[in-house]
KOLZA-206426 format. One record per residue: residue number from 1; residue in one letter; x, y, z of N, C-alpha, C in turn. Coordinates in nm, 4 decimals. Layout:
BEGIN
+------+------+----------+----------+----------+----------+----------+----------+----------+----------+----------+
: baza : pavo :      nxx :      nyy :      nzz :     caxx :     cayy :     cazz :      cxx :      cyy :      czz :
+------+------+----------+----------+----------+----------+----------+----------+----------+----------+----------+
:  NUM :    A :        X :        Y :        Z :        X :        Y :        Z :        X :        Y :        Z :
...
+------+------+----------+----------+----------+----------+----------+----------+----------+----------+----------+
% end
This chain:
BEGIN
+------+------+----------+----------+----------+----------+----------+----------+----------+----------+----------+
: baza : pavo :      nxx :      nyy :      nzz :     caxx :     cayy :     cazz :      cxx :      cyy :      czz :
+------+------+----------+----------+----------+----------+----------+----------+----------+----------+----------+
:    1 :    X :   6.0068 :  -4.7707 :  24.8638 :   6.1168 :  -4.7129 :  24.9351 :   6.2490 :  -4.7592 :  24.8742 :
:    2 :    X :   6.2315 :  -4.8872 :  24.8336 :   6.3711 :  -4.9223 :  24.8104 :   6.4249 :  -4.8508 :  24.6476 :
:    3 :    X :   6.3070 :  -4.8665 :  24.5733 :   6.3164 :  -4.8218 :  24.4446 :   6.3514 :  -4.6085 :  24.4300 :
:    4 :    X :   6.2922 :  -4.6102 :  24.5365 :   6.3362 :  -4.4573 :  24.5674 :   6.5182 :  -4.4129 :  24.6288 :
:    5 :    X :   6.5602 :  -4.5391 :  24.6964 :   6.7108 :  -4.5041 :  24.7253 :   6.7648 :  -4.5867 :  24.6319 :
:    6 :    X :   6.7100 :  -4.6630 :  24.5167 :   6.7829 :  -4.7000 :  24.4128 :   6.8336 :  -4.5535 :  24.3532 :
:    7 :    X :   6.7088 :  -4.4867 :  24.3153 :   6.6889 :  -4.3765 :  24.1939 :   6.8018 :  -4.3409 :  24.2803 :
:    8 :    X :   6.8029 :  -4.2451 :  24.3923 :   6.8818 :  -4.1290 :  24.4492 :   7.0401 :  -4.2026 :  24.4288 :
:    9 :    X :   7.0683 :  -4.3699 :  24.4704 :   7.2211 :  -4.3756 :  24.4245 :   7.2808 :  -4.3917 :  24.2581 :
:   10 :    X :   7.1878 :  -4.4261 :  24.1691 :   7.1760 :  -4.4134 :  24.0196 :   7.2229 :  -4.2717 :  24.0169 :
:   11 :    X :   7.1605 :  -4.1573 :  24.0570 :   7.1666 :  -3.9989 :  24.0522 :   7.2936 :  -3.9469 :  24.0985 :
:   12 :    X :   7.3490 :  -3.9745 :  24.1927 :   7.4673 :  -3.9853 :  24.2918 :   7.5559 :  -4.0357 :  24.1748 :
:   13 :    X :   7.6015 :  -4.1665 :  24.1049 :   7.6367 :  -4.1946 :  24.0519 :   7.6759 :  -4.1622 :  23.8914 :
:   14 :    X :   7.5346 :  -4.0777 :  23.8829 :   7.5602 :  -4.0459 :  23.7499 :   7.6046 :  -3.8940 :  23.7375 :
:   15 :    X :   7.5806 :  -3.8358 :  23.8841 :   7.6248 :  -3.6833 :  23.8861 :   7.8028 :  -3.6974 :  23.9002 :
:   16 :    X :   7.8360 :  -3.8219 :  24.0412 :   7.9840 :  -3.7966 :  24.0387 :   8.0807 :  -3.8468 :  23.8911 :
:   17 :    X :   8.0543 :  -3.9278 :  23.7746 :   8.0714 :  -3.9766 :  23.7066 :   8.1242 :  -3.8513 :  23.5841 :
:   18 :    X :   7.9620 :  -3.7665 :  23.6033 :   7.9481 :  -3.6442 :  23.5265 :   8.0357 :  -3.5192 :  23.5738 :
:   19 :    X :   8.0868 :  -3.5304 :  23.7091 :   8.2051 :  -3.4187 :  23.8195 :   8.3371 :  -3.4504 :  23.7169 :
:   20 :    X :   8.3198 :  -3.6063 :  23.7456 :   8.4886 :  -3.6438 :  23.7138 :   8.4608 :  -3.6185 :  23.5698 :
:   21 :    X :   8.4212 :  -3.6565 :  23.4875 :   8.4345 :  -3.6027 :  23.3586 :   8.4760 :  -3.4697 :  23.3188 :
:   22 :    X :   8.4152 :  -3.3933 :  23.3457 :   8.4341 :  -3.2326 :  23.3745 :   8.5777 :  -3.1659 :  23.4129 :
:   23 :    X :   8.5984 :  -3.2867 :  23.5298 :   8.7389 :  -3.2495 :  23.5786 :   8.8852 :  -3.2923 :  23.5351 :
:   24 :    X :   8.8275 :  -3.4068 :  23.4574 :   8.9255 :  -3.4431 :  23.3801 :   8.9825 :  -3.3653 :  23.2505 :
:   25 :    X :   8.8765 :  -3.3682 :  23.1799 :   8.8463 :  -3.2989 :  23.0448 :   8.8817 :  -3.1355 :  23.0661 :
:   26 :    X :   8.8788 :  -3.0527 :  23.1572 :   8.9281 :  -2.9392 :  23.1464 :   9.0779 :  -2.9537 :  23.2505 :
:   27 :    X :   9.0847 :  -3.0485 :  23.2885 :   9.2572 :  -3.0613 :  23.3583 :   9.3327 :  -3.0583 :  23.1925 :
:   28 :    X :   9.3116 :  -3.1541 :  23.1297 :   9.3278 :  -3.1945 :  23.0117 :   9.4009 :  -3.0668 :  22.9213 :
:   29 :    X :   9.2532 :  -2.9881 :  22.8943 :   9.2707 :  -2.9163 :  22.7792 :   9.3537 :  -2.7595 :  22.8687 :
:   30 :    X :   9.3247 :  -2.7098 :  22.9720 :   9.4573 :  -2.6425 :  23.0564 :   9.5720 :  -2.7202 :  23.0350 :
:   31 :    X :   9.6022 :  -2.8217 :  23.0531 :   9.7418 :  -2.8837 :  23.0786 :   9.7779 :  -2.8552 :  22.9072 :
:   32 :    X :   9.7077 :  -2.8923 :  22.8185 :   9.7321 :  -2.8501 :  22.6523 :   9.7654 :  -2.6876 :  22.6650 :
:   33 :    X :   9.6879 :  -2.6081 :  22.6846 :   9.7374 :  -2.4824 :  22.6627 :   9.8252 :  -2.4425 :  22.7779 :
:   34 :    X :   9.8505 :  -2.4475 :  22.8773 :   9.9531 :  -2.3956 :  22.9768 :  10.0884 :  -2.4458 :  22.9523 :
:   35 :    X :  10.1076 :  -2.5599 :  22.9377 :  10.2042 :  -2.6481 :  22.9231 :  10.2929 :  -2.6072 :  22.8377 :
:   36 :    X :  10.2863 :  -2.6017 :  22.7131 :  10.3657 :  -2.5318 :  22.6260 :  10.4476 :  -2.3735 :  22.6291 :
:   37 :    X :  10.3151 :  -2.2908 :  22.7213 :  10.3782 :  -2.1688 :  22.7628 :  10.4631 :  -2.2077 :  22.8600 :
:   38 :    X :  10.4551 :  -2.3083 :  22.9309 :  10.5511 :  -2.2631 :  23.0555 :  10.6832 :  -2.3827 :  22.9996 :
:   39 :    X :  10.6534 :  -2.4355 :  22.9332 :  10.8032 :  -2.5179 :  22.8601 :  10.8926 :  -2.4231 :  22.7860 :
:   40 :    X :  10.7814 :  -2.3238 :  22.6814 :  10.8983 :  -2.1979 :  22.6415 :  10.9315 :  -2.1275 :  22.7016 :
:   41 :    X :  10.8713 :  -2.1052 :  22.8584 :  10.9446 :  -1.9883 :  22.9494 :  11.1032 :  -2.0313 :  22.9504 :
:   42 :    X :  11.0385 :  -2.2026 :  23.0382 :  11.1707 :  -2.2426 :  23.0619 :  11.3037 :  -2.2568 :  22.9605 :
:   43 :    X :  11.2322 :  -2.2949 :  22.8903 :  11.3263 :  -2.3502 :  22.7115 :  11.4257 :  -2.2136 :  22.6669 :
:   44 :    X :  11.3458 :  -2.1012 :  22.7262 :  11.4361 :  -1.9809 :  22.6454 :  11.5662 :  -1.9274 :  22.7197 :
:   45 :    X :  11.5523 :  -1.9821 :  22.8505 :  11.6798 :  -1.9588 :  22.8853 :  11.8108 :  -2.1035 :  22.9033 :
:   46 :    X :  11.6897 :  -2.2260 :  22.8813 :  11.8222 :  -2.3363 :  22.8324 :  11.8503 :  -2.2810 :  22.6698 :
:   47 :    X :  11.7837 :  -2.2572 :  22.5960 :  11.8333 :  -2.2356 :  22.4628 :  11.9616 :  -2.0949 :  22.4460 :
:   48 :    X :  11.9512 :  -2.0607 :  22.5230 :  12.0440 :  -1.9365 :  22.5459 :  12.1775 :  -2.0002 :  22.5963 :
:   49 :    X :  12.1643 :  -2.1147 :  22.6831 :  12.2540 :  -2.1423 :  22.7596 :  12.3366 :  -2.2690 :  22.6812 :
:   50 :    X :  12.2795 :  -2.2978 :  22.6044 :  12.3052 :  -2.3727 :  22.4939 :  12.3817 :  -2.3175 :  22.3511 :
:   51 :    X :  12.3411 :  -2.2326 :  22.3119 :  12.3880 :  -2.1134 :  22.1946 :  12.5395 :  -2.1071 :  22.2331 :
:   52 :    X :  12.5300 :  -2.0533 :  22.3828 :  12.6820 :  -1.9847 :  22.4255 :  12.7812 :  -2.1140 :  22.4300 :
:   53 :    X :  12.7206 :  -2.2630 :  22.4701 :  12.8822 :  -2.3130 :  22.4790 :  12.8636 :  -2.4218 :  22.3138 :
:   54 :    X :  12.8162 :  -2.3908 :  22.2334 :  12.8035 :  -2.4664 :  22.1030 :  12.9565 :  -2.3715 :  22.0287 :
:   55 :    X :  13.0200 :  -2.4233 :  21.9756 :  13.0940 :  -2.4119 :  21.9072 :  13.0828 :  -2.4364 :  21.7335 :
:   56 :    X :  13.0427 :  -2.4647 :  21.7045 :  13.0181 :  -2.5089 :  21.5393 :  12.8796 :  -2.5038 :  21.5359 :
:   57 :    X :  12.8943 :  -2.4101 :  21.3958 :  12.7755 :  -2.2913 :  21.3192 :  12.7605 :  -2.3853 :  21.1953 :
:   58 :    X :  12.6348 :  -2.4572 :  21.1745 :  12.6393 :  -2.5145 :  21.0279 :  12.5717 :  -2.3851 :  20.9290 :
:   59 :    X :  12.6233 :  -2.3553 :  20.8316 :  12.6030 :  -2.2592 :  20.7338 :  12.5159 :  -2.3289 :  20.6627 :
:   60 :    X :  12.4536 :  -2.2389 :  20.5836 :  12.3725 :  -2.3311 :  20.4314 :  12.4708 :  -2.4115 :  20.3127 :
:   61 :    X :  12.6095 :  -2.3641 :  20.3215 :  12.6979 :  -2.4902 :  20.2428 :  12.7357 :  -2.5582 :  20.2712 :
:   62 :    X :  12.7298 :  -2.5978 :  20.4429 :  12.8235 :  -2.6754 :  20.4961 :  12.7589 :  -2.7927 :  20.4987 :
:   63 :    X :  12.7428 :  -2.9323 :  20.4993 :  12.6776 :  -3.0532 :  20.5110 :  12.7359 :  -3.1238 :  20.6059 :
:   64 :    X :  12.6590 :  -3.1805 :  20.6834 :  12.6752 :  -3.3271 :  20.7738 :  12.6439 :  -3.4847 :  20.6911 :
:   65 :    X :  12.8244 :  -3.5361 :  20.7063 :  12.8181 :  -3.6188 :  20.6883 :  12.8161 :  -3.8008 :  20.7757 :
:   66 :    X :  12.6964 :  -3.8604 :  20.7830 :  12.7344 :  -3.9482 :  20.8857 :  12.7657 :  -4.0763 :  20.7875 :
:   67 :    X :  12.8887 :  -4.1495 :  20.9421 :  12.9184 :  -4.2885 :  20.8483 :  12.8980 :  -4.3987 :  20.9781 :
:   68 :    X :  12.8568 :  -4.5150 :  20.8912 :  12.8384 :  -4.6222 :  20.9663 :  12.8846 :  -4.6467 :  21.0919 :
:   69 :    X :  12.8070 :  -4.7322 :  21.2099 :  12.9181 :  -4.7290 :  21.3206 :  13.0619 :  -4.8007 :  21.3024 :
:   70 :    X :  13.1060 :  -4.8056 :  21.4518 :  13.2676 :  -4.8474 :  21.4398 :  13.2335 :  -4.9335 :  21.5275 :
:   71 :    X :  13.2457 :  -5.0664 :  21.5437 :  13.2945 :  -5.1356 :  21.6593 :  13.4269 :  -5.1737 :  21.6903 :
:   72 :    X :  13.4942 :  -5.1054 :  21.7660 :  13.6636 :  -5.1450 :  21.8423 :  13.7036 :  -5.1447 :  21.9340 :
:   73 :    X :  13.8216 :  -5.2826 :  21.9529 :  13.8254 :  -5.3237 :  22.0658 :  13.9628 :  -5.1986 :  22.0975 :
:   74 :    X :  13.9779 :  -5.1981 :  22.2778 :  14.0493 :  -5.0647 :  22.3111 :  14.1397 :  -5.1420 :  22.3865 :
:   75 :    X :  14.2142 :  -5.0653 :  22.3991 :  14.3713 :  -5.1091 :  22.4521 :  14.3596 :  -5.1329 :  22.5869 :
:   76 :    X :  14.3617 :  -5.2324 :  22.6309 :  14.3782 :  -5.2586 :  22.8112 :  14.3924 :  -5.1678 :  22.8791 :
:   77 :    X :  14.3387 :  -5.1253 :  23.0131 :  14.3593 :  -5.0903 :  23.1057 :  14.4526 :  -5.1288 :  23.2365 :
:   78 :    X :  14.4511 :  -5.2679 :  23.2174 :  14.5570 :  -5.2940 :  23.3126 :  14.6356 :  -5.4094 :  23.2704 :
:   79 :    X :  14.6276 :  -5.4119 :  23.1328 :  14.7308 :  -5.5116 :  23.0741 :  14.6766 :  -5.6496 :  23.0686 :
:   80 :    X :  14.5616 :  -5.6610 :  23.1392 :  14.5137 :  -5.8319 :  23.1284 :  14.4688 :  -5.8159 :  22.9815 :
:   81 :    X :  14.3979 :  -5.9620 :  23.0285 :  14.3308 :  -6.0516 :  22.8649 :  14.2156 :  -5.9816 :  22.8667 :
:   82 :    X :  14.1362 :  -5.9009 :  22.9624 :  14.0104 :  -5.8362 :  22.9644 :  14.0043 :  -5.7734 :  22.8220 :
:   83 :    X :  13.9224 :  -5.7779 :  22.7616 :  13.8818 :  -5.6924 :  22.6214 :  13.7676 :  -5.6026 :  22.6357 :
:   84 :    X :  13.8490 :  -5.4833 :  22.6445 :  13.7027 :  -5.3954 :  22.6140 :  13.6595 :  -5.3281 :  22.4817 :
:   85 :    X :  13.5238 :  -5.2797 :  22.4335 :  13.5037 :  -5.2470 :  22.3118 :  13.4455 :  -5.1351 :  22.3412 :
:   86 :    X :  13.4737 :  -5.0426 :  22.2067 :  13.3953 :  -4.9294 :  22.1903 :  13.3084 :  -4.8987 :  22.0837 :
:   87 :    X :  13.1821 :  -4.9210 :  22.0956 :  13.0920 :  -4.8338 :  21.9745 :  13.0571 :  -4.7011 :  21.9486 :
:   88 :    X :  13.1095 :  -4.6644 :  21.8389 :  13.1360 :  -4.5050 :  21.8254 :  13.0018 :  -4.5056 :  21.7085 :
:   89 :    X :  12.9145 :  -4.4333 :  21.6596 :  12.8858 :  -4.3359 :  21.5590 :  12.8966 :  -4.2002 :  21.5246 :
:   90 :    X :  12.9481 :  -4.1915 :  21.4299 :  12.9744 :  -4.0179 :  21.3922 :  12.9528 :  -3.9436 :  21.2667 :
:   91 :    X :  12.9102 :  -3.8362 :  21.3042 :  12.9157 :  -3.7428 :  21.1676 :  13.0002 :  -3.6257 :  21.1485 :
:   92 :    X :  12.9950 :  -3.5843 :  21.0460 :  13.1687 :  -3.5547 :  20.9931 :  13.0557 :  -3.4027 :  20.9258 :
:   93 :    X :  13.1592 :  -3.2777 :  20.9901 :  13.1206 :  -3.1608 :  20.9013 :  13.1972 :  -3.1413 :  20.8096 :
:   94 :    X :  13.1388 :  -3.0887 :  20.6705 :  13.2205 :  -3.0799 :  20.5844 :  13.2099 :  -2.9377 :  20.5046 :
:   95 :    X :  13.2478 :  -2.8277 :  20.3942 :  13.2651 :  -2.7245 :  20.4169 :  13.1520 :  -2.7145 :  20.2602 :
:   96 :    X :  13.1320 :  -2.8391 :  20.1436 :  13.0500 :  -2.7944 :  20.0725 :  12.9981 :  -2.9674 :  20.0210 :
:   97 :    X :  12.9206 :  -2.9531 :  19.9042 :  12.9199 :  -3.0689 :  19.8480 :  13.0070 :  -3.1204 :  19.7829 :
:   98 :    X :  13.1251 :  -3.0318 :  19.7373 :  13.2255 :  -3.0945 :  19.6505 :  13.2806 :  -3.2130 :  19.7825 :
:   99 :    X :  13.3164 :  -3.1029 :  19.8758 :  13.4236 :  -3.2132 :  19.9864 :  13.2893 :  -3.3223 :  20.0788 :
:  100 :    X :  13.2116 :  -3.3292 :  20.0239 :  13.0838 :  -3.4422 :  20.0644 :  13.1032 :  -3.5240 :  19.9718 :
:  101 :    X :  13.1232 :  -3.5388 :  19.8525 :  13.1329 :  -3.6180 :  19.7408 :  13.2617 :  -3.7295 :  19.7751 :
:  102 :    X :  13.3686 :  -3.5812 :  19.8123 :  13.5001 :  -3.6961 :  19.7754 :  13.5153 :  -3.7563 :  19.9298 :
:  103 :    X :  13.4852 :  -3.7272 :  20.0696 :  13.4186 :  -3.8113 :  20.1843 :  13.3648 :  -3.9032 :  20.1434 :
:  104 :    X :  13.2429 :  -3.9253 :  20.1098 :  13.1834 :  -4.0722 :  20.0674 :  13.2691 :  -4.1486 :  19.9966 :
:  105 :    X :  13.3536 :  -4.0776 :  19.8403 :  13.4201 :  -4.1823 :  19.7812 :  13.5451 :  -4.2521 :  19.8656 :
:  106 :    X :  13.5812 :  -4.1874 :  19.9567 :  13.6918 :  -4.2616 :  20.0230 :  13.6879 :  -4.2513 :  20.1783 :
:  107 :    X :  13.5491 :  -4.3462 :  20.1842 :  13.5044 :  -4.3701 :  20.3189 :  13.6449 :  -4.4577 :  20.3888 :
:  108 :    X :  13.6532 :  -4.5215 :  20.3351 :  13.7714 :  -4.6661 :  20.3690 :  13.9414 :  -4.5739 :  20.4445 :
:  109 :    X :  13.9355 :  -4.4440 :  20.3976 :  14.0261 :  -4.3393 :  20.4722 :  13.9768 :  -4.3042 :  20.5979 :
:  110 :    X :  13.8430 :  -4.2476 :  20.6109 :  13.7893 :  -4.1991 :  20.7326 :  13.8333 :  -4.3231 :  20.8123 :
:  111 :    X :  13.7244 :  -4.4418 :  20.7531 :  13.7228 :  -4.5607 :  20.8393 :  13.8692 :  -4.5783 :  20.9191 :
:  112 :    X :  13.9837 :  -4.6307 :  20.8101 :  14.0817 :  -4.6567 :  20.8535 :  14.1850 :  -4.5844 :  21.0070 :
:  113 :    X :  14.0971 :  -4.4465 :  20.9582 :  14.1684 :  -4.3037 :  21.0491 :  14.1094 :  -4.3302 :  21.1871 :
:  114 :    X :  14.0160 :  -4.3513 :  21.1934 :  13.9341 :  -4.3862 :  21.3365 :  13.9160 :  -4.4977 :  21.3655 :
:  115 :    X :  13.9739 :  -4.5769 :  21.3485 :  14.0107 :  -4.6945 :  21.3748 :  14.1833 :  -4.7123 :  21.4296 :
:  116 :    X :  14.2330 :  -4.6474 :  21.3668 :  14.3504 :  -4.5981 :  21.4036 :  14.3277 :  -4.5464 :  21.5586 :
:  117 :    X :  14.3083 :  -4.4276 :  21.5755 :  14.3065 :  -4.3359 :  21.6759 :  14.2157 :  -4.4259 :  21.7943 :
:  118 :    X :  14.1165 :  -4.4840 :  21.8062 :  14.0376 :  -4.5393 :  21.8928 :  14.1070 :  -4.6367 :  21.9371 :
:  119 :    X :  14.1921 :  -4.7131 :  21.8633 :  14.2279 :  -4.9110 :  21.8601 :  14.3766 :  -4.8534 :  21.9589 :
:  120 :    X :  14.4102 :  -4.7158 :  22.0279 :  14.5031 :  -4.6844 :  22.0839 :  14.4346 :  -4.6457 :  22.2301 :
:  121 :    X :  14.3429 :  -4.5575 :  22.2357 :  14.3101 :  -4.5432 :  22.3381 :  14.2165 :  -4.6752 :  22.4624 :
:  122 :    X :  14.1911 :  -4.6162 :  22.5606 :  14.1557 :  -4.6982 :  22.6985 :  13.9866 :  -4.6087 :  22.7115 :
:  123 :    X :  13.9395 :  -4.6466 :  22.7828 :  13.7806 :  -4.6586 :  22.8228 :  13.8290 :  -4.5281 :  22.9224 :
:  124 :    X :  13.9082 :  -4.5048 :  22.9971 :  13.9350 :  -4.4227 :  23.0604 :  14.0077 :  -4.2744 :  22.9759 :
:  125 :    X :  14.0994 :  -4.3223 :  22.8816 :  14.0883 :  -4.2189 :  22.8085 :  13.9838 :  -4.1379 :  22.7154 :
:  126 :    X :  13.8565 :  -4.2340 :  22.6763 :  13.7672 :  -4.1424 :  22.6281 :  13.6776 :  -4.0812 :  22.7312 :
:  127 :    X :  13.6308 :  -4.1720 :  22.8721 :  13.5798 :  -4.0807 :  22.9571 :  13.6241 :  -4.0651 :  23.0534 :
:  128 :    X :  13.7505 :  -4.0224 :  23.0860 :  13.8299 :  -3.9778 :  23.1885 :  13.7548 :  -3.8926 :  23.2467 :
:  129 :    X :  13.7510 :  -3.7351 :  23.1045 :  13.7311 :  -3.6465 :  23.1919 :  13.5954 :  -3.5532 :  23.1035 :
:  130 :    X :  13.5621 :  -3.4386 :  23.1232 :  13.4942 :  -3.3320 :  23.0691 :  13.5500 :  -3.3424 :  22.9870 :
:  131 :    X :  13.6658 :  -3.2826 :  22.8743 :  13.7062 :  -3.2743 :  22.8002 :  13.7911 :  -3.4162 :  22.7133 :
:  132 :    X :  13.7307 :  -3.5185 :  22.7161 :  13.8072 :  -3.5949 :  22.6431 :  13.7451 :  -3.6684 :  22.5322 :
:  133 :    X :  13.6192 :  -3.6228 :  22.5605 :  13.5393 :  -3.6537 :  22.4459 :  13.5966 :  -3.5038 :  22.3285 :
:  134 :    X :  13.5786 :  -3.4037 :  22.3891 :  13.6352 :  -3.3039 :  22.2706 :  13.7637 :  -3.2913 :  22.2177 :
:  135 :    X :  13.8861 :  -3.3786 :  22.3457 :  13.9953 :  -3.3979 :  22.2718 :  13.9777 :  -3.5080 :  22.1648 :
:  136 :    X :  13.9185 :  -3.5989 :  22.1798 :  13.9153 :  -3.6831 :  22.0872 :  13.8302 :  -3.6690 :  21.9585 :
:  137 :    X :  13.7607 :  -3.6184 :  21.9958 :  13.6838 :  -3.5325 :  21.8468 :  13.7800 :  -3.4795 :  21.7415 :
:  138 :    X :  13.8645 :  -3.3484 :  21.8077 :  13.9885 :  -3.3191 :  21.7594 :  14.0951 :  -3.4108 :  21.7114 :
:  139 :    X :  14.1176 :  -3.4388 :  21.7890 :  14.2500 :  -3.5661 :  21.7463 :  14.1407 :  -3.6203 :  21.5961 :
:  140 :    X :  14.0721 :  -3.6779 :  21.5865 :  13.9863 :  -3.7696 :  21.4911 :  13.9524 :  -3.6693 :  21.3517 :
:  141 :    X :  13.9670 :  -3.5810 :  21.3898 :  13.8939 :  -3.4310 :  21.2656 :  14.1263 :  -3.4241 :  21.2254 :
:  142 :    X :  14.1613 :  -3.4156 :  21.2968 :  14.3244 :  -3.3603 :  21.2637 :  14.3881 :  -3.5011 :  21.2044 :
:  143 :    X :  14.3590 :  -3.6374 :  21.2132 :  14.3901 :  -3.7331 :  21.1635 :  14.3104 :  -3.7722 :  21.0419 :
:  144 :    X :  14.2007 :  -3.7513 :  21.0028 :  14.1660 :  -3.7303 :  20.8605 :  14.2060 :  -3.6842 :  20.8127 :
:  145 :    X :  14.1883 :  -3.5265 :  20.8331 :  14.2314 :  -3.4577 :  20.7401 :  14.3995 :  -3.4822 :  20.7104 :
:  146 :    X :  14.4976 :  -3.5006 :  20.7885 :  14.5946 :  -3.5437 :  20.7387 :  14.6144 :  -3.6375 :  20.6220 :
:  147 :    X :  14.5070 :  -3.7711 :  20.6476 :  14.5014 :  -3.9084 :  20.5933 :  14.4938 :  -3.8314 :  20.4100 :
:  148 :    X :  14.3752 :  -3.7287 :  20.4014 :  14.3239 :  -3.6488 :  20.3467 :  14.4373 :  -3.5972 :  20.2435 :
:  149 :    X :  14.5396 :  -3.5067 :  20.3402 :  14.6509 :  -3.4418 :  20.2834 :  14.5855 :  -3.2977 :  20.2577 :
:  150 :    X :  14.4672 :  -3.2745 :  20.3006 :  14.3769 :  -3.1550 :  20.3016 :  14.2941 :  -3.1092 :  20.3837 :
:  151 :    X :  14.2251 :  -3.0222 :  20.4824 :  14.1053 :  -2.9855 :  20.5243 :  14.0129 :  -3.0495 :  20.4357 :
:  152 :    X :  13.9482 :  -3.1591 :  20.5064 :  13.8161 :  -3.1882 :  20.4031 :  13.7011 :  -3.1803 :  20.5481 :
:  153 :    X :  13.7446 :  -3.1897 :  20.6795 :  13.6291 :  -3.1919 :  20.7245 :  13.6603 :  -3.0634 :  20.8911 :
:  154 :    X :  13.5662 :  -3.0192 :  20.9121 :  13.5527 :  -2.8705 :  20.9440 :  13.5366 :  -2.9686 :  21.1329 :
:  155 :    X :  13.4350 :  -3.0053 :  21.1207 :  13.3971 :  -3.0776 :  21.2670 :  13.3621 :  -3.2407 :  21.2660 :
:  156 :    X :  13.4059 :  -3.2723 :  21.3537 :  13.3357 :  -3.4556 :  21.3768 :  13.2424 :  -3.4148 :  21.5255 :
:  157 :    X :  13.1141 :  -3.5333 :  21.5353 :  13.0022 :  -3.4969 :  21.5673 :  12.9880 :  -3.6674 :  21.6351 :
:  158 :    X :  12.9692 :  -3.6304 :  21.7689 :  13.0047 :  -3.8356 :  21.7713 :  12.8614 :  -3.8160 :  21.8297 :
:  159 :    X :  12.7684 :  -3.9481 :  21.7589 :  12.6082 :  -3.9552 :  21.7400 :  12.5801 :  -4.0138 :  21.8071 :
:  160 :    X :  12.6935 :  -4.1432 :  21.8282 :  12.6671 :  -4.2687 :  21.9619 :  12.8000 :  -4.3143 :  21.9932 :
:  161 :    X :  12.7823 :  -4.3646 :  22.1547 :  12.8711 :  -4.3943 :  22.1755 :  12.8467 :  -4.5173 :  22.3013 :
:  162 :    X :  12.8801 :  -4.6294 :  22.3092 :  12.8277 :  -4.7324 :  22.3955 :  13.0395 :  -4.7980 :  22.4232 :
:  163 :    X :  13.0625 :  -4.7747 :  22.5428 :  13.1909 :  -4.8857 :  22.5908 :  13.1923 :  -4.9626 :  22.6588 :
:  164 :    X :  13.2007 :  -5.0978 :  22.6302 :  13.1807 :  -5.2071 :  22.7105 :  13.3221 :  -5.2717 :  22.7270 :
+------+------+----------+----------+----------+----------+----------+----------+----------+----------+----------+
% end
């Protein structure tokens, strides 16, 4: 008797063992094929919604150039000894390889230019508002190229940004 309600919970055991397997393994391979369809359902109307507020089209001549980060300290907020810093990374659009060439050779201009422009502003002026990250993009693309004495770079592209 006893060896007989051994067998039957061995059986029990090896059938629910053999359920969950089953149920796992085809949750699994549905979740593989469904999943992807219903990420591009969703995806095609963020990608749409995305298209419309992008502003800068990289062409096949145009190149992205990135340069090292920046660490700088920012101008007080309320006039104390408090020091705050900003870590910026960015990349720089440029219109071919010629104006990629002469970017790299006179990194020490970029550098200087955004270092400039940042070592003025406050933690509140870069995230005040919606738009002050794109004013400052601007400001930073219009102060090169001055430094420049030319259009050398089309867009700046900020990659990171940490303010402490």
């Amino acid at each position: 008797m006893a060896k007989e309600k051994s067998e039957k919970t061995g059986k029990k055991w090896f059938l629910w063992t053999l359920i969950l397997i089953l149920v796992a393994t085809s949750g699994g391979v549905v979740g593989t094929i469904v999943t992807p369809k219903i990420m591009s359902a969703l995806g095609s109307n963020k990608t749409a919604t995305v298209k419309k507020q992008a502003k800068t089209v990289v062409s096949g001549k145009q190149k992205i150039v990135p340069v090292k980060k920046f660490v700088i300290n920012l101008t007080n907020e309320d006039g104390s000894n408090s020091t705050q810093y900003a870590q910026i990374t960015l990349s720089f659009l440029v219109a071919n390889t010629d104006q990629k060439a002469k970017l790299k050779k006179n990194v020490a201009v970029v550098r200087d230019s955004v270092i400039n422009v940042i070592r003025q502003k406050k933690a509140s002026d870069i995230l005040g508002s919606s738009d002050s990250l794109a004013g400052l993009k601007t400001q930073l693309r219009d102060t090169i190229n001055k430094a420049y004495g030319a259009k050398i770079i089309d867009d700046v592209f900020i990659t990171d940004l940490v303010i402490q």
